[in-house]
Wavefront OBJ file of the C-alpha trace (Angstrom):
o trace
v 13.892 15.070 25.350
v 12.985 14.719 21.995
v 11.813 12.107 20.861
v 10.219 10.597 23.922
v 7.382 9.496 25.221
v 6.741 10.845 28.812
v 4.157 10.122 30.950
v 4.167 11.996 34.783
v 1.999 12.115 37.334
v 4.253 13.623 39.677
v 3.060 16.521 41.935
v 4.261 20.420 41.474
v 6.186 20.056 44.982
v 8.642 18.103 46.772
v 7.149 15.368 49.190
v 5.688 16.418 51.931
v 3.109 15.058 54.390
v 0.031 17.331 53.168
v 1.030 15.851 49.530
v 2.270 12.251 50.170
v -0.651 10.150 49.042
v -0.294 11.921 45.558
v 3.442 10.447 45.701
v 1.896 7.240 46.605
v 1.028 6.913 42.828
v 2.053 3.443 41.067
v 3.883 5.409 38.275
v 5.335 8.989 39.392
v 6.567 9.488 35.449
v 7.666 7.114 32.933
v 8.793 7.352 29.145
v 9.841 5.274 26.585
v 12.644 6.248 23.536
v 10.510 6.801 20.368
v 12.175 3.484 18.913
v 11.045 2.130 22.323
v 14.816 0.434 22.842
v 14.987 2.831 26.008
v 12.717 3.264 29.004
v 12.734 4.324 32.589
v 10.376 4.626 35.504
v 10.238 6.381 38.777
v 8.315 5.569 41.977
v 8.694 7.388 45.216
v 9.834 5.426 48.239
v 8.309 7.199 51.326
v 9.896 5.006 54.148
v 13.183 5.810 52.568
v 12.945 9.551 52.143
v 13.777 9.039 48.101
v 12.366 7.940 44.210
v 13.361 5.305 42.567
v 14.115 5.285 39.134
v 14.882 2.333 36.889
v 16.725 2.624 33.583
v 16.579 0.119 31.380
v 17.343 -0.982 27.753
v 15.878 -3.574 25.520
v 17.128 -5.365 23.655
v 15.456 -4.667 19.647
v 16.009 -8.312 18.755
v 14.545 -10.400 21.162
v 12.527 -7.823 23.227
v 13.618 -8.467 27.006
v 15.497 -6.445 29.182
v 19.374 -5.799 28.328
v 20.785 -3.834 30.899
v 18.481 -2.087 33.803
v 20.396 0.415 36.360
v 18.649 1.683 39.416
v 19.252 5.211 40.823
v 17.937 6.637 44.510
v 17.546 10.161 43.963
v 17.204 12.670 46.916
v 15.102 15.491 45.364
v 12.812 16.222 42.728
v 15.358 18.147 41.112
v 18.189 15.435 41.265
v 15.474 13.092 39.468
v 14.829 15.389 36.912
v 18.601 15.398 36.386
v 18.934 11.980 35.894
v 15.831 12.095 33.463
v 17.342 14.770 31.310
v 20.895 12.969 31.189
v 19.328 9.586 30.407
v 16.898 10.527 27.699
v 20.110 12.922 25.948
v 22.193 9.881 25.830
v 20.754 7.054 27.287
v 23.241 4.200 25.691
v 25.914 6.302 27.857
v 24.405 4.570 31.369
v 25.898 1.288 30.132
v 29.105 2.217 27.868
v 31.201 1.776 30.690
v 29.502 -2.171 31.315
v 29.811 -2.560 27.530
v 33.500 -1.868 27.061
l 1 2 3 4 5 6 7 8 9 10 11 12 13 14 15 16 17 18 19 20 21 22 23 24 25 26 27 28 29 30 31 32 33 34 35 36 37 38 39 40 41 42 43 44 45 46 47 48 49 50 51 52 53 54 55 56 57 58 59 60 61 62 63 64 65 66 67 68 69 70 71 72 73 74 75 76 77 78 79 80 81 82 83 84 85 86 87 88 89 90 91 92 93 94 95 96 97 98 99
């Protein structure tokens, strides 16, 4: 992840009632390509048992937002997936949508 800028508050664990208010945080982790044309975000969504994370490119002209793709992982683990996979390649979440 190279090249990013990563900001996480998220806890050591997976949720869990002794450490759900520290889920309950506005901005679990968040990061931002280093030319800024990719970012993401991930909240946790307690009454649904998952985090959501939202992709999203911007578009370097005009500045607003080009594509944005919304995942519902599980686990800590499959968000960290995601995370890795995005920031490695993140113009490969909308190739498919492009072509």
């Amino acid at each position: 992840m190279n090249g990013w800028h990563i900001r996480s508050a998220l806890p050591d664990s997976e949720p869990n009632p002794s450490n759900l208010h520290d889920y309950l945080n506005p901005q679990l982790i968040g990061g931002a390509s280093a030319d800024a044309r990719f970012v993401f975000d991930a909240v946790y969504a307690p009454e649904r048992g998952h985090f959501v994370l939202t992709l999203m490119q911007i578009d370097d002209e005009w500045g607003f937002v080009a594509h944005e793709s919304r995942l519902y992982p599980r686990s800590r683990a499959e968000l960290a997936a995601h995370i890795r996979r995005f920031c490695a390649d993140p113009a490969a979440q909308w190739a498919m949508a492009d072509g």
